[in-house]
N, C-alpha and C positions, 0 to 999 in steps of 0.2 A: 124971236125965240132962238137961241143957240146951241142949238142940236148937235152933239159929235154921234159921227157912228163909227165902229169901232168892232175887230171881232171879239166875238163872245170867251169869259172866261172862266175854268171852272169852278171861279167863285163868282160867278154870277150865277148860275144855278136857279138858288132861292129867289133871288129876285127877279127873274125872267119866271118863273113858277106864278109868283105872285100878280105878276101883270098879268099874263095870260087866262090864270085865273080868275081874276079880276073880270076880265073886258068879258070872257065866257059867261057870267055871272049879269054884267050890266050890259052888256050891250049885245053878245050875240041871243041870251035869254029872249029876248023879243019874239026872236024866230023861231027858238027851238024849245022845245017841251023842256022840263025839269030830269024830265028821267034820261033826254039825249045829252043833255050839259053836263047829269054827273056822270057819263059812261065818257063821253071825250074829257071831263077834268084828270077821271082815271090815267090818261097819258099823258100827263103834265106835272108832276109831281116832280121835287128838286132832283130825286137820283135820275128820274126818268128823262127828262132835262138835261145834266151831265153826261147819258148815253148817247141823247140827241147831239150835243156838243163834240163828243166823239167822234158822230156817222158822219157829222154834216158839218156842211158851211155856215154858221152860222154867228150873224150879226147882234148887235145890240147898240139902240136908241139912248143918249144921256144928255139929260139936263144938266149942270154941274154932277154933282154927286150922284144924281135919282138917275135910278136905271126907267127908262120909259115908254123902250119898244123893243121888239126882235123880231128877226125874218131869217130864215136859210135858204140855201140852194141846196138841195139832193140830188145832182147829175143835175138834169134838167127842168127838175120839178122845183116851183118856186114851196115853199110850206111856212107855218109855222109864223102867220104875219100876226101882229098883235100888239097890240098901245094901248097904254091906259086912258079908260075911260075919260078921266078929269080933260086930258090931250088932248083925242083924239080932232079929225079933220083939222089940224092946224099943220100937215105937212112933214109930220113925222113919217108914218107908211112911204108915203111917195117917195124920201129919201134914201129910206131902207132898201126899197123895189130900187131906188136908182143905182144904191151898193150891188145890189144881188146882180144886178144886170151887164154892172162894168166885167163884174169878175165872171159873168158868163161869156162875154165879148172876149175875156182875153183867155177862155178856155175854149174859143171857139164852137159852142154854142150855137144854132144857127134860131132857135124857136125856143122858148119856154112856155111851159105847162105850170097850170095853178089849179089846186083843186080847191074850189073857193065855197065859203059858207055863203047859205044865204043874203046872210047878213053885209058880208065882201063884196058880194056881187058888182053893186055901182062902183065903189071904190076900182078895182079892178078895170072895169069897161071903162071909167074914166083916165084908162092907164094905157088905153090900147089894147087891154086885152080883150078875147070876144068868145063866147060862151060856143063852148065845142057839143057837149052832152052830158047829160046829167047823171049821175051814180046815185045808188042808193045803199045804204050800212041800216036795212032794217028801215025803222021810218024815218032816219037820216040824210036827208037830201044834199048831196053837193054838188056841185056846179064844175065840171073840166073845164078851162078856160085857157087859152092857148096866144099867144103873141109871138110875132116873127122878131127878131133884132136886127139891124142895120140892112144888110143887102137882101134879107129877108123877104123884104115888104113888097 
């Protein structure tokens, strides 16, 4: 599969909108009630996306044309990981994380922080990252999850 990533641009928007929305819908749904999916899709909406695009670093996943993942760096906080369902486990995220990671290496970075769904959890641990403490947004559970970079370790 020939994956570019690429950063994010503000006509991607809609289409990072759409995946994230998406994988919330099919795949994080598993783990989280109905009423926590439509309060987190609440922060994913195209303009809201375009702000994200502003604050943050962030990347975008394509297959030719098809937009197919995103990820950012905020300071040090990894966020906003997301592939579309059809995708997913085939190596996309990993590559994403591998973006997010160079660009924190060369901003000096010494650890990242992920505040991970349920659903990310594995994904993540199978990343080196390892579960710091859990937070809660009401009956919304996330997972802090923390990894050192290079001389870190």
């Amino acid at each position: 599969m020939d994956c570019t990533i690429r950063p994010a641009l503000d006509d991607d928007a809609a289409d990072i909108s759409a995946v994230i929305l998406r994988a919330l819908r099919e795949t994080n749904a598993k783990d989280y009630t109905d009423e926590i999916i439509a309060r987190v899709e609440q922060s994913f909406s195209p303009k809201a996306v375009r702000s994200l695009i502003a604050a943050r670093t962030v990347f975008v996943a394509t297959i030719g044309n098809r937009l197919v993942g995103t990820a950012s760096l905020d300071g040090s906080v990894v966020r906003t990981v997301f592939v579309a369902p059809d995708i997913q486990a085939r190596g996309i995220g990993k590559a994403l994380i591998a973006e997010i990671e160079q660009i924190a290496r060369a901003r000096n970075i010494a650890a990242l922080t992920v505040p991970s769904s349920v659903t990310a959890e594995t994904f993540y641990a199978r990343l080196g990252f390892k579960a710091v403490r859990d937070s809660y947004h009401g009956d919304e559970r996330t997972i802090i999850m923390e990894r050192l970079l290079d001389g870190g370790r």
